[in-house]
N, C-alpha and C positions, 0 to 999 in steps of 0.2 A: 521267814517273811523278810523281806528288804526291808529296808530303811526307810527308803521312802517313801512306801507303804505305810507304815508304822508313821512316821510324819503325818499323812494326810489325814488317816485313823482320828492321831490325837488332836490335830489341829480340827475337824470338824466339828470333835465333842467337844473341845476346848469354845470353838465360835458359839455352838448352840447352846454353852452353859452361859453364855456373856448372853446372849438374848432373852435369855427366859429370867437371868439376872434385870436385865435393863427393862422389860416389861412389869417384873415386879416391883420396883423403883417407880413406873408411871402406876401403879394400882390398876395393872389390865388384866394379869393374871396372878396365880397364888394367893393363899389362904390368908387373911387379913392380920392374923394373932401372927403373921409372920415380922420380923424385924427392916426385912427390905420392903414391906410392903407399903407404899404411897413415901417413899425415904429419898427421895431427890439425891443423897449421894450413891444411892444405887443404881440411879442410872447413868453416871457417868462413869461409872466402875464397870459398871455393864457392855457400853459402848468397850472402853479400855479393854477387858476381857478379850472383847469379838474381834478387835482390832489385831491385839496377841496368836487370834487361833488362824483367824484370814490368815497372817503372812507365817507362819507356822505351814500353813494349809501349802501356802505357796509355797514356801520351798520344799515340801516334799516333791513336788508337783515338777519343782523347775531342777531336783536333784534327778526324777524318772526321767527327764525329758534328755539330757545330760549324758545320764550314761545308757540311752539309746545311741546315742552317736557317736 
């Protein structure tokens, strides 16, 4: 498997653990007896997370593109 492959892989799981972070943080989803649930610093850690896996995301994306050419 390439590399940047493996990049985009981790970097989307990495974005969609930062969202389900950051909604747990607003109290939209996850079980209540949870720690991040309705915790306002969980949602900005959550944004932070998503922000980390987008550009994670992105340069697998801009390394495939790269060594196309």
């Amino acid at each position: 498997m390439k590399v940047s492959t493996v990049l985009a892989i981790i970097g989307g799981i990495i974005t969609i653990l930062g969202i389900v972070f950051h909604f747990q943080g607003q109290s939209v989803i996850g079980p209540e007896s949870s720690f991040m649930y309705s915790n306002p610093d969980w949602i900005t850690y959550g944004l932070q997370i998503m922000i980390v896996g987008v550009i994670i995301t992105v340069s697998g994306a801009i390394l495939r593109a790269t060594k196309r050419n």
